[in-house]
BANUVO-564486 format. One record per atom (N, C-alpha, C, O): residue in three letters; x, y, z. Coordinates in steps of 0.1 Angstrom, whole numbers, padded with zeros to 4 digits, always signed. Each point is the difference from the previous one (the first is absolute). Layout:
residues N
ALAXYZ
...
***
This chain:
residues 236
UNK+0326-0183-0137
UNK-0005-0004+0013
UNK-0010-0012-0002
UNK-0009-0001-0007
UNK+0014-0005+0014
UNK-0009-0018+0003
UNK-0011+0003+0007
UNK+0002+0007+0009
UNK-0012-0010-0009
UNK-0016-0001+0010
UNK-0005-0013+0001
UNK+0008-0009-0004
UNK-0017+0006+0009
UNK-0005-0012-0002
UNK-0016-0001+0002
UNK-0004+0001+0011
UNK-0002-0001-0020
UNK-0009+0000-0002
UNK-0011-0009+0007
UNK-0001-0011-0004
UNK-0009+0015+0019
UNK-0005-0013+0003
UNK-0017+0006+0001
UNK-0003+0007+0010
UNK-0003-0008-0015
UNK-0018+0001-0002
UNK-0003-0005+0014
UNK-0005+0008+0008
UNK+0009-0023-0007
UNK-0010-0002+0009
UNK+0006+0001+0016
UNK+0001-0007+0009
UNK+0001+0020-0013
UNK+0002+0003+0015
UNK-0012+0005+0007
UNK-0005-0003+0010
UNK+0000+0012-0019
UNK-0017-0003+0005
UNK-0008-0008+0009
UNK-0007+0003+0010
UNK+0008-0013-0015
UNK-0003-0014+0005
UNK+0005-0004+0015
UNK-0007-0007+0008
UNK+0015+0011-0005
UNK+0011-0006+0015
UNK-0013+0005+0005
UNK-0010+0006-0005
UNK+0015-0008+0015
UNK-0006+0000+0016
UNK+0014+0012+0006
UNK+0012+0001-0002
UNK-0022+0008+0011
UNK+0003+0012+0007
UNK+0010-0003+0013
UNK-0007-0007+0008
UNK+0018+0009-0003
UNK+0005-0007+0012
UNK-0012-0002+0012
UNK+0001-0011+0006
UNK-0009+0018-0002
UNK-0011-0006+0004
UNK-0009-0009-0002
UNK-0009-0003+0008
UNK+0010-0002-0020
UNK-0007-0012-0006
UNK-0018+0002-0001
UNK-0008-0008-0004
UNK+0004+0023+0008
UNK-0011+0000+0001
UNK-0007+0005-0018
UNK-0011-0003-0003
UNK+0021+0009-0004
UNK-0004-0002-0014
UNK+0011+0001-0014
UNK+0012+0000+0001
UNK-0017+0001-0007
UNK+0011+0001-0013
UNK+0006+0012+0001
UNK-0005+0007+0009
UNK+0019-0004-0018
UNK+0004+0011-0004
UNK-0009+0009-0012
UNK+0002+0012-0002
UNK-0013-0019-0007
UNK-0007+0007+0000
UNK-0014+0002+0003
UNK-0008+0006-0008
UNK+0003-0012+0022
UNK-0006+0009+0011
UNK+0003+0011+0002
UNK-0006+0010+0001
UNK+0020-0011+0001
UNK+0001+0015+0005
UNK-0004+0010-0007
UNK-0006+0009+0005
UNK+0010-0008-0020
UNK-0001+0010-0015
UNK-0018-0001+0004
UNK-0006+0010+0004
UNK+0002-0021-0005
UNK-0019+0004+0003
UNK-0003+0005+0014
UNK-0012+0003+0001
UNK+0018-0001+0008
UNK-0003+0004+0011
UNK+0004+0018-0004
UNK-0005+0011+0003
UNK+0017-0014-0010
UNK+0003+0018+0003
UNK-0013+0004-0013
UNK-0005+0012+0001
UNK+0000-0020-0010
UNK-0004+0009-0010
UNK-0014+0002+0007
UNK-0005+0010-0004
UNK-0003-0019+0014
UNK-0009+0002+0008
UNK+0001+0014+0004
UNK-0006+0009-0004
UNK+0014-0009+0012
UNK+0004+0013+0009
UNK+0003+0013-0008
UNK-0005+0010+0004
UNK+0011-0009-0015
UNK-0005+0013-0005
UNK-0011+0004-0010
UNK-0003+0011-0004
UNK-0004-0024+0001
UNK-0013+0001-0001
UNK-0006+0005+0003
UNK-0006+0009-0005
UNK+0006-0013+0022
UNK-0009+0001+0009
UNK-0001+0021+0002
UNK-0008+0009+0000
UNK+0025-0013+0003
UNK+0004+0015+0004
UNK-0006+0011-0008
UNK-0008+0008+0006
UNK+0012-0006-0022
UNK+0000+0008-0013
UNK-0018+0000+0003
UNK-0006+0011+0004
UNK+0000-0021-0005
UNK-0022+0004-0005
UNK+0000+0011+0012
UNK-0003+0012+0000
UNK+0008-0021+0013
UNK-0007+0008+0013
UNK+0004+0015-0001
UNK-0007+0010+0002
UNK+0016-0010-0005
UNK+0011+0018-0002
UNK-0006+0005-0010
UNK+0001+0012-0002
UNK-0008-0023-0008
UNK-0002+0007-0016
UNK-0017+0010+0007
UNK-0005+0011-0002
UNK+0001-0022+0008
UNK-0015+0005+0005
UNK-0003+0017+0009
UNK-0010+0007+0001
UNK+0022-0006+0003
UNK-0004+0010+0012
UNK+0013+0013-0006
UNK+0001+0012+0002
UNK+0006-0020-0010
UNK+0004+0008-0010
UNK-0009+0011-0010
UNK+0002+0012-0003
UNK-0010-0022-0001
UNK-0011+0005-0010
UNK-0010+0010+0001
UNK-0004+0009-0008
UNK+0000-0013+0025
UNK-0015+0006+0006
UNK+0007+0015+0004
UNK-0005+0011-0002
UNK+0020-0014+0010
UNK+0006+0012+0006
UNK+0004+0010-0014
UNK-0007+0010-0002
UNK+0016-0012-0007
UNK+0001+0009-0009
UNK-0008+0004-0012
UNK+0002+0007-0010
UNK-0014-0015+0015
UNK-0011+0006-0004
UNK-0006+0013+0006
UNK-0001+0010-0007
UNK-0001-0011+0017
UNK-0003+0007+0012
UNK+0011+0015-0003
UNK-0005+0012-0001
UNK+0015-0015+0001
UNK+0009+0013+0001
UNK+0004+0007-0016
UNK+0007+0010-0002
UNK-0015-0021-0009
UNK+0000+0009-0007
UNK-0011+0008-0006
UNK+0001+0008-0010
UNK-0011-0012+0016
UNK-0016+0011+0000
UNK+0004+0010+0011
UNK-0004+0012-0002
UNK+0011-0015+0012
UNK+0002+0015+0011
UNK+0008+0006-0009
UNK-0002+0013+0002
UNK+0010-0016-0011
UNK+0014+0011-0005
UNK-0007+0010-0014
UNK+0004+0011-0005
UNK-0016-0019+0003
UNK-0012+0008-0008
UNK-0009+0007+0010
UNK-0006+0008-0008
UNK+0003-0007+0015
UNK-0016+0005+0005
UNK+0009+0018+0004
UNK+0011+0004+0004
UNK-0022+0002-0008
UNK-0002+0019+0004
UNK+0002-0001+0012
UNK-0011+0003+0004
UNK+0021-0005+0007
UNK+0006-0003+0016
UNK+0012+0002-0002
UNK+0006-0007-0008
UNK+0002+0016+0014
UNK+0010+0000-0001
UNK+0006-0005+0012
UNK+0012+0001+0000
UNK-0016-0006+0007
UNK+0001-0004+0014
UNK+0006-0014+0000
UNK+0011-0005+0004
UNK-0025-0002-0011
UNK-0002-0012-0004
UNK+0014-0005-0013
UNK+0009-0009+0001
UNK-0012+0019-0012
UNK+0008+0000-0010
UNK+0018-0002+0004
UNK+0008-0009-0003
UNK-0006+0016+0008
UNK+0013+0003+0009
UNK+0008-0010+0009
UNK+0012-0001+0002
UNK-0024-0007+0006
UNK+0003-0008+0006
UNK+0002-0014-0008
UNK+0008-0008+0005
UNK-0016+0004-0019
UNK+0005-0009-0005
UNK+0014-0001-0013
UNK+0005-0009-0007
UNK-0001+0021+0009
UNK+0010+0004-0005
UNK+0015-0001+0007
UNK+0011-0001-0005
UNK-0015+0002+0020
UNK+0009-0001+0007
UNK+0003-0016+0002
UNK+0010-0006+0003
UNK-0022+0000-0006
UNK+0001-0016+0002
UNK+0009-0008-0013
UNK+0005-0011+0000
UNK-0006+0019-0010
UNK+0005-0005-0015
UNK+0013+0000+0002
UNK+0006-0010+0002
UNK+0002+0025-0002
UNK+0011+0001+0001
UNK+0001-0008+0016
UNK+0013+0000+0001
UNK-0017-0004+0008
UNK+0010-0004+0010
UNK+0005-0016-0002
UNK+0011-0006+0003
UNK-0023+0000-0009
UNK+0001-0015-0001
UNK+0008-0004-0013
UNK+0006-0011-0002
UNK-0008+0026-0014
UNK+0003-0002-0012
UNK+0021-0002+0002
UNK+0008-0007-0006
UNK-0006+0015+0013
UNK+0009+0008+0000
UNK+0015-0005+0012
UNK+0012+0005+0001
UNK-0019-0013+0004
UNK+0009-0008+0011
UNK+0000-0011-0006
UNK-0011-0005-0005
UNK+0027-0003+0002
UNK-0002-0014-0005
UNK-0005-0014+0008
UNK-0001-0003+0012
UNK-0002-0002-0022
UNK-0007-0011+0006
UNK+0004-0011+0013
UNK-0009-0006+0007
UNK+0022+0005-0006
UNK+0009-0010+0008
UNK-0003+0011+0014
UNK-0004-0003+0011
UNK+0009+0016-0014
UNK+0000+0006+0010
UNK-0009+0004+0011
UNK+0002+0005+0011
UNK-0016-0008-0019
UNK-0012+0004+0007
UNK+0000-0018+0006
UNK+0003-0002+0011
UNK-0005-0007-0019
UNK+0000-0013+0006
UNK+0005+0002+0014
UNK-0006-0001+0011
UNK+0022+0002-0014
UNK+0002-0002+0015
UNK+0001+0012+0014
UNK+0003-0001+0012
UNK-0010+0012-0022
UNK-0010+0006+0015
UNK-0008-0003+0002
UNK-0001-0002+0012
UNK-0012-0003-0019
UNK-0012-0009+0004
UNK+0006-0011+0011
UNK-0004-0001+0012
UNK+0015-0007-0018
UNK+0001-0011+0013
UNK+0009+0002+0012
UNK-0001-0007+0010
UNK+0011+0017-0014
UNK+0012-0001+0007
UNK-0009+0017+0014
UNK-0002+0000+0012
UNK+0000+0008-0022
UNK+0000+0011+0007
UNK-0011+0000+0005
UNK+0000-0001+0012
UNK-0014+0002-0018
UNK-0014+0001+0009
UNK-0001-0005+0010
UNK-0007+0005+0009
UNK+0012-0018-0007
UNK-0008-0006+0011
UNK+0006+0005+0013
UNK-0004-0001+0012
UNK+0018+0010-0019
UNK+0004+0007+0016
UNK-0008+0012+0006
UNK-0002+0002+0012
UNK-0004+0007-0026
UNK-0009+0009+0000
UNK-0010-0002+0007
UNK-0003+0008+0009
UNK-0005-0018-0010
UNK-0012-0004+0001
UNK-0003+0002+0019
UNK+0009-0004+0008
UNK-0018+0009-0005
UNK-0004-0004+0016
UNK+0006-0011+0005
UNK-0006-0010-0004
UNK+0015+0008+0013
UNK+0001-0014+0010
UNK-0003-0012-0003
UNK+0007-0009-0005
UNK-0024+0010+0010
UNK-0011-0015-0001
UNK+0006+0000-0017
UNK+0009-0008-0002
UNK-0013+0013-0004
UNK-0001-0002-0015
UNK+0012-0004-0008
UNK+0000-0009-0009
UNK+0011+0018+0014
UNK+0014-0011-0007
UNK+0001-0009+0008
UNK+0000-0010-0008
UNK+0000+0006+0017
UNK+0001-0012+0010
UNK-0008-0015-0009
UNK+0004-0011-0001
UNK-0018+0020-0004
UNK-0006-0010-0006
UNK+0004-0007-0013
UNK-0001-0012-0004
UNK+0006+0025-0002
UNK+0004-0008-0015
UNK+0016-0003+0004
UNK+0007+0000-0011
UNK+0000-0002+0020
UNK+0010-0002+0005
UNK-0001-0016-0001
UNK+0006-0008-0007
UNK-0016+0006+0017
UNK-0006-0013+0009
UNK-0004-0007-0013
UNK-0003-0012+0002
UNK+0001+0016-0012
UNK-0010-0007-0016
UNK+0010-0014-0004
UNK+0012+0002+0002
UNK-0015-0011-0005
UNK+0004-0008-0012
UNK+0011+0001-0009
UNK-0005-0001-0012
UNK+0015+0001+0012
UNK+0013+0013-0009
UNK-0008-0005-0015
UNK+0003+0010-0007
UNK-0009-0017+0001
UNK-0004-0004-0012
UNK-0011+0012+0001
UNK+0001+0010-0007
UNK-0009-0010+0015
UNK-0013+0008+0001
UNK+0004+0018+0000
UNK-0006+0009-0006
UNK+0021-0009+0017
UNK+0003+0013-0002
UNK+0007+0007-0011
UNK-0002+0012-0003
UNK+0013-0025-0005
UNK-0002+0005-0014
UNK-0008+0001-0012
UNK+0003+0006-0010
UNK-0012-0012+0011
UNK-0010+0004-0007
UNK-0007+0008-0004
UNK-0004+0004-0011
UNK+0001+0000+0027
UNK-0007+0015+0005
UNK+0005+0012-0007
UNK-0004+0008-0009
UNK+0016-0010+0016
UNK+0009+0016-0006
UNK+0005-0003-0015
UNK+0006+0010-0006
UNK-0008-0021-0001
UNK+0003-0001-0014
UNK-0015-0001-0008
UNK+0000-0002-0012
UNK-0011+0004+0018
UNK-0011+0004-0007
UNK-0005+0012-0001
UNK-0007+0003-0009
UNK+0012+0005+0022
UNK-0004+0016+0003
UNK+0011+0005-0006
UNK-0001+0012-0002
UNK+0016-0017-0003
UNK+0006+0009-0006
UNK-0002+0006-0014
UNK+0000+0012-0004
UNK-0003-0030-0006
UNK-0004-0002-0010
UNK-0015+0010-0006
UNK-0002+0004-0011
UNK-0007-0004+0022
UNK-0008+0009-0002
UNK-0002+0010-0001
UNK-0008+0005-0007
UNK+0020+0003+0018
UNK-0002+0011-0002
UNK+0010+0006-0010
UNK+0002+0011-0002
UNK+0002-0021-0002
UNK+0013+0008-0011
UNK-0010+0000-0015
UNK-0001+0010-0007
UNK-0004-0022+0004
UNK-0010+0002-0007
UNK-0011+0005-0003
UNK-0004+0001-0012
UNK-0002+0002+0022
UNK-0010+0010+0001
UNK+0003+0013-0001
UNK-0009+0009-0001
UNK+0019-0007+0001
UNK+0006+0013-0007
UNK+0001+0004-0011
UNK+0001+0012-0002
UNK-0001-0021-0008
UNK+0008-0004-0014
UNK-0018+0000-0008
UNK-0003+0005-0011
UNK-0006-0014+0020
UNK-0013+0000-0007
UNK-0006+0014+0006
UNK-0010+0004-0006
UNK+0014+0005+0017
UNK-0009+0009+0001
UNK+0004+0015-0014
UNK-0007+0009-0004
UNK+0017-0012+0002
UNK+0005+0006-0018
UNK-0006+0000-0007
UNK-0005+0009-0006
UNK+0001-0025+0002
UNK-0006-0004-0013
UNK-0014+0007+0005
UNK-0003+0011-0004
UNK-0004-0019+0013
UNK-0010+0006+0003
UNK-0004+0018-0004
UNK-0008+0006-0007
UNK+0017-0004+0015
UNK-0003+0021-0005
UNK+0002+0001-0012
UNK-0007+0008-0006
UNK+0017-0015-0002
UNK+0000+0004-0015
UNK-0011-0001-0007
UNK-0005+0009-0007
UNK-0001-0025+0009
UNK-0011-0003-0008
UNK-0014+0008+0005
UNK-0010-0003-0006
UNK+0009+0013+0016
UNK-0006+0010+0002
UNK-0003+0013-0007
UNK-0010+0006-0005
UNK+0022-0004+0009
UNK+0002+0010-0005
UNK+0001+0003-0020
UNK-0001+0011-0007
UNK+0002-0024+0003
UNK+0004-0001-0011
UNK-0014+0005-0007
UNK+0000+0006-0011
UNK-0014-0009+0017
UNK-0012-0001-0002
UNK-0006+0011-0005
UNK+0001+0009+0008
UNK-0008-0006-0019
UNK-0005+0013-0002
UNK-0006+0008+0013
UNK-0007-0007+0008
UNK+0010+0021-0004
UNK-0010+0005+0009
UNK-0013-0004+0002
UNK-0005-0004+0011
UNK-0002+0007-0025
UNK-0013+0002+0003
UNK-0007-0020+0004
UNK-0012-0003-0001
UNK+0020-0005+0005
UNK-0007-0012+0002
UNK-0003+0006+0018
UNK-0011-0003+0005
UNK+0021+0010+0002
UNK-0001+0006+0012
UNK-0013+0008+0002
UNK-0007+0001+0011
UNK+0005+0004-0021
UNK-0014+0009+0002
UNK-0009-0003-0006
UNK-0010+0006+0002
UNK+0009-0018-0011
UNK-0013-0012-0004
UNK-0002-0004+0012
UNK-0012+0001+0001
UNK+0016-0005+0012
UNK-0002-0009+0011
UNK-0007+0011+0008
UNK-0012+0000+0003
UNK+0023+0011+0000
UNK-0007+0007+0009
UNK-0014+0006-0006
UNK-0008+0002+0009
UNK+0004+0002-0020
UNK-0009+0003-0008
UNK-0009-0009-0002
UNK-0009+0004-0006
UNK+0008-0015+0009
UNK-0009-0011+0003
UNK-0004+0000+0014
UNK-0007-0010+0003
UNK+0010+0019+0008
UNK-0006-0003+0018
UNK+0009-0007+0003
UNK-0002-0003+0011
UNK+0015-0005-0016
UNK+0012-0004+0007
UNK+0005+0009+0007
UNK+0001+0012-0002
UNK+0004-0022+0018
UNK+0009+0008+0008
UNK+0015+0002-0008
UNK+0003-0003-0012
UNK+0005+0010+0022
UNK+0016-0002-0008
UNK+0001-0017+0006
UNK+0009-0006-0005
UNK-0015+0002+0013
UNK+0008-0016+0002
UNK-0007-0007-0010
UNK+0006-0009-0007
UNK-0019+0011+0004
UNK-0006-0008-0009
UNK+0005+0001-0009
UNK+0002-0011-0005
UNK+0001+0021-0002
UNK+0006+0005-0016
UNK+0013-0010+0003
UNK+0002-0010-0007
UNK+0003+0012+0015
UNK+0015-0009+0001
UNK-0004-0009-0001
UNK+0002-0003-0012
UNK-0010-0010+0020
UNK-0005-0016+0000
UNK-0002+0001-0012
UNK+0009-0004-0008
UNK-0020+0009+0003
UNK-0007-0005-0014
UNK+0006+0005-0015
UNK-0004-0005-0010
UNK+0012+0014+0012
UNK-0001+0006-0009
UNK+0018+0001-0004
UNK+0004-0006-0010
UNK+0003+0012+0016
UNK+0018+0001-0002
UNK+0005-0009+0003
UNK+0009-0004-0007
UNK-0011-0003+0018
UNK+0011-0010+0003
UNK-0008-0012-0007
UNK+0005-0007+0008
UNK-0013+0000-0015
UNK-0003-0011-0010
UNK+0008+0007-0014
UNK+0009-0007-0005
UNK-0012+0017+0002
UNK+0006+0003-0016
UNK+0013+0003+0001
UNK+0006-0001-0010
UNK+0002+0004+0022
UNK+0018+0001+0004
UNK+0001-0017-0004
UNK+0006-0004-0010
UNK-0013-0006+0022
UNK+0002-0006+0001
UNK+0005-0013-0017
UNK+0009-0008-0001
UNK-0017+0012-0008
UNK+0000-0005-0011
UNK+0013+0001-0009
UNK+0008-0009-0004
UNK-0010+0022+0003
UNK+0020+0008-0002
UNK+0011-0007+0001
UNK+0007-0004-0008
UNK-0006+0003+0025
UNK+0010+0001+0007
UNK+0002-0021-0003
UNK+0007-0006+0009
UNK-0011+0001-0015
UNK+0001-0015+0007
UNK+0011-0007-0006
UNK+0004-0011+0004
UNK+0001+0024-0020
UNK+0017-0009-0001
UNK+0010+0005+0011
UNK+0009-0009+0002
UNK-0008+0018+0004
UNK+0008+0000+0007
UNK+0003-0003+0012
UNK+0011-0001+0006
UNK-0026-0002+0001
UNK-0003-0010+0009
UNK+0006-0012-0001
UNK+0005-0004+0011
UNK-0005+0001-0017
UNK+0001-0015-0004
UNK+0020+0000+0001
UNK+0005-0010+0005
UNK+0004+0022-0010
UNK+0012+0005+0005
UNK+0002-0007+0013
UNK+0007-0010+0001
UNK-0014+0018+0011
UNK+0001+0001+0010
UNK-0005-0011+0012
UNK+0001+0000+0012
UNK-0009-0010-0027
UNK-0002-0011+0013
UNK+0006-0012-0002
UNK-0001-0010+0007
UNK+0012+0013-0022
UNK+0010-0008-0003
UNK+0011-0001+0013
UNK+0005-0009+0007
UNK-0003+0027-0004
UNK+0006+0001+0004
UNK+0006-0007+0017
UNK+0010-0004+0005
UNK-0022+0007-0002
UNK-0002-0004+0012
UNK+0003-0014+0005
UNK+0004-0005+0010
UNK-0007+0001-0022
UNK+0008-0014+0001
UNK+0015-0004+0003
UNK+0005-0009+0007
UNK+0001+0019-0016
UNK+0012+0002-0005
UNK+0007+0005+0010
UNK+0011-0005+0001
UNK-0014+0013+0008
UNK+0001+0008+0012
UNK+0004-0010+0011
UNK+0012-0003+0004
UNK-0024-0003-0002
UNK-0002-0015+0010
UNK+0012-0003+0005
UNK+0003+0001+0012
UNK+0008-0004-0023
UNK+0012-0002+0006
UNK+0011+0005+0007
UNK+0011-0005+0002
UNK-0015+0018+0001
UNK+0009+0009+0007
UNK-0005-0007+0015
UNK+0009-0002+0008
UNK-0020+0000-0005
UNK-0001-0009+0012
UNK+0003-0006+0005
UNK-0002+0000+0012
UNK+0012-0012-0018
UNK+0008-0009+0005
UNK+0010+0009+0007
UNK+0001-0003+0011
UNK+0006+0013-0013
UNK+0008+0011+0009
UNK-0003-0003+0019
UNK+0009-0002+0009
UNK-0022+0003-0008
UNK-0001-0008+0013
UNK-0004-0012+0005
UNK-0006-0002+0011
UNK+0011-0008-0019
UNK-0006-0012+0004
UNK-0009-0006-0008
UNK+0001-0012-0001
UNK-0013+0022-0007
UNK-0011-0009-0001
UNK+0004-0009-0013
UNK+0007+0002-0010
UNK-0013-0013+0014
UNK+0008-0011-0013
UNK-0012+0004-0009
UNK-0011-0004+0002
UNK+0013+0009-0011
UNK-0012+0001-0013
UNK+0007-0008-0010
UNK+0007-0009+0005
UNK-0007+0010-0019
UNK+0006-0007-0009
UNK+0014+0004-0006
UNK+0008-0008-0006
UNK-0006+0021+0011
UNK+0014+0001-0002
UNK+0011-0004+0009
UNK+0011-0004-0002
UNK-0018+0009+0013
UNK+0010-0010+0011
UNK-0001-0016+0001
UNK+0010-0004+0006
UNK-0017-0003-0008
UNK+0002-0012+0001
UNK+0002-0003-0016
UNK-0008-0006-0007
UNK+0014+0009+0005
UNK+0011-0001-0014
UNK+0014-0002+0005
UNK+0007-0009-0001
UNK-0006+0022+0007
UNK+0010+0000+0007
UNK+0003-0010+0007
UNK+0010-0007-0004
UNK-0018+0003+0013
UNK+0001-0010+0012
UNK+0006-0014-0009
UNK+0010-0007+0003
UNK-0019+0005-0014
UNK+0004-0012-0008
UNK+0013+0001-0002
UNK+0007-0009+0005
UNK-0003+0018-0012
UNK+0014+0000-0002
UNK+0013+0002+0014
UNK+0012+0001-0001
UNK-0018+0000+0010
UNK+0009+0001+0011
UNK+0003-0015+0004
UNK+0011-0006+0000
UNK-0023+0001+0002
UNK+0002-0020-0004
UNK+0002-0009-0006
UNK+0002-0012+0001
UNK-0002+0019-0011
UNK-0002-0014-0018
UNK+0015+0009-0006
UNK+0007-0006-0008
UNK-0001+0020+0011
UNK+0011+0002-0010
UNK-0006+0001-0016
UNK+0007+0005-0009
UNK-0017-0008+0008
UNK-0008+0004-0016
UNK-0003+0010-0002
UNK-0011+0002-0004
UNK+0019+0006+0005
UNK-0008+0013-0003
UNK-0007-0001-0015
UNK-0012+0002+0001
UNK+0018-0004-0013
UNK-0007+0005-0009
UNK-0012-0008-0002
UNK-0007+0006-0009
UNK+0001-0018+0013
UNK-0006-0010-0001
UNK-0017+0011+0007
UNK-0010+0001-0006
UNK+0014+0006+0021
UNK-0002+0002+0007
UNK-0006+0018-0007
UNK-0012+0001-0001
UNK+0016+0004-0001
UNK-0005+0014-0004
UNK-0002-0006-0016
UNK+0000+0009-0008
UNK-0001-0016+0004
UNK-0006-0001-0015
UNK-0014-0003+0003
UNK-0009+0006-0007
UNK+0004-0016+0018
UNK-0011+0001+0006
UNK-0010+0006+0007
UNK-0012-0003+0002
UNK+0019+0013+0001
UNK-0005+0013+0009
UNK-0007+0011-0008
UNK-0010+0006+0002
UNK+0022-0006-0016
UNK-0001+0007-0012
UNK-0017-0004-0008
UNK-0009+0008-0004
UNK+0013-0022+0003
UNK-0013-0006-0007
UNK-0016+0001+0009
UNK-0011+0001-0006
UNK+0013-0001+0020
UNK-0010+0005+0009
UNK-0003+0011-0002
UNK-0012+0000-0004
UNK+0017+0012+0005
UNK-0001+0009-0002
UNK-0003+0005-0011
UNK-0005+0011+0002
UNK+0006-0014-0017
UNK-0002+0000-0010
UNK-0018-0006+0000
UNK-0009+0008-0004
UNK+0007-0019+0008
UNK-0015-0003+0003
UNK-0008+0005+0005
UNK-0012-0004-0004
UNK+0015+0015+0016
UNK-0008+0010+0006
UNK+0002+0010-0011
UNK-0009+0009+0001
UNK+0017-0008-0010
UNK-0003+0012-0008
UNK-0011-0004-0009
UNK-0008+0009+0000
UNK+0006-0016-0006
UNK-0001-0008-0009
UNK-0018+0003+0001
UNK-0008+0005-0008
UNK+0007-0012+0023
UNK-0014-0001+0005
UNK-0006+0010+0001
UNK-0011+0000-0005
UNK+0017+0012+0013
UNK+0000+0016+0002
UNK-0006+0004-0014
UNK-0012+0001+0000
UNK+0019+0002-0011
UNK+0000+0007-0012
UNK-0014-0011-0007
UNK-0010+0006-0004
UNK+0011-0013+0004
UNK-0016-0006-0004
UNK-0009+0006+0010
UNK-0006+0010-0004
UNK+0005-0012+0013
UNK-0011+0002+0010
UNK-0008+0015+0000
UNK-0012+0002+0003
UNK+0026+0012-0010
UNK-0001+0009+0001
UNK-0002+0004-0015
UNK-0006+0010-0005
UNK+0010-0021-0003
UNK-0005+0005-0015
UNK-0017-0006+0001
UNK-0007+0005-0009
UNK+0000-0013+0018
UNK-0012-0001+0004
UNK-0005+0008+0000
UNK-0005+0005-0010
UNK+0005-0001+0020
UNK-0003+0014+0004
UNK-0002+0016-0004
UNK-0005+0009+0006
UNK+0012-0010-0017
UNK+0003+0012-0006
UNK-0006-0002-0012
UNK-0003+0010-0006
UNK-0002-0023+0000
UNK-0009-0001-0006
UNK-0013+0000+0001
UNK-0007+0001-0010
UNK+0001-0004+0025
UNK-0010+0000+0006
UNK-0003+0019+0005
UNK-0011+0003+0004
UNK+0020+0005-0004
UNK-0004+0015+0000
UNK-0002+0010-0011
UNK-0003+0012+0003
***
């Protein structure tokens, strides 16, 4: 099989003339940038959150973040995607689908590709979380409370810093991942970096020129990720 090898296709100009063909690879790598921290953030805070409930003497409490693990762990990820976008907004009150109806289609995939990404993730960290809890000798539980700690205080100060310490290689798994994830997004539209790969090659015919690039982007967010988090893990 014959190919033909052309680099600087990068270089051209977009049938719109408004930027290069690779603008576009920096615009998509913008966008799941952007997408992955923001998802990584509320990712973080949330399955944090649900993995101190899946510990605490509540069974109420306990129960309910268990029902959250398996619902988000346990449904694949494409699938929930496109109920976040396709299905909620029918759900939603009137005014309210109407509104994210009425949104920006950039703004509305975004939306539902940052609440999906989160909550699928926040599932995956509310695990590690309970493990590295749980993993903890007892009695660090009754040093806190045996010091005039509440049970939230013992939690703040005391379990979730020393989980936290534990748990930060596999953290680091999961915020690879999320990256990695990112591109199930393109499924509706959103151009992140794997779909404007795509797009490249729908115009330029380069494919391999075209995902060797995408490859090497993405290889750089790993790159940066795994330093950043070997930082960190030396700093705890």
């Amino acid at each position: 099989m014959s190919y033909n090898w052309n680099w600087s296709v990068f270089t051209m100009e977009t049938p719109s003339g408004a930027t290069t063909y690779l603008g576009w690879l920096i615009d998509g790598l913008q966008m799941t940038v952007a997408l992955s921290l923001a998802a990584w953030v509320i990712a973080l805070a949330l399955g944090a959150l649900m993995g101190v409930l899946r510990t605490v003497p509540h069974k109420g409490l306990a129960t309910l973040a268990g029902a959250y693990v398996e619902i988000f762990r346990n449904i694949p990820l494409l699938v929930q995607l496109f109920i976040w976008y396709f299905v909620l907004p029918e759900l939603l009150p009137t005014s309210m689908g109407n509104a994210f109806k009425q949104m920006n289609p950039v703004a509305q995939q975004f939306i539902a590709a940052l609440i999906c990404l989160s909550t699928f993730t926040s599932a995956r960290v509310c695990e590690q979380v309970r493990s590295g809890i749980n993993s903890l000798p007892r009695g660090q539980k009754n040093a806190g409370l045996a010091l005039g700690f509440t049970l939230g205080q013992t939690y703040r100060y005391v379990l979730v810093p020393m989980a936290f310490r534990l748990i930060v290689p596999p953290l680091t798994s999961e915020f690879l991942n999320i990256f990695k994830n990112s591109a199930v997004c393109s499924t509706i539209g959103l151009l992140e970096l794997a779909a404007q790969g795509r797009q490249l090659v729908d115009y330029t015919a380069q494919p391999y020129e075209s995902f060797i690039a995408v490859t090497a982007l993405y290889l750089i967010i790993n790159v940066v990720v795994m330093s950043g988090m070997r930082w960190v893990e030396a700093k705890t």
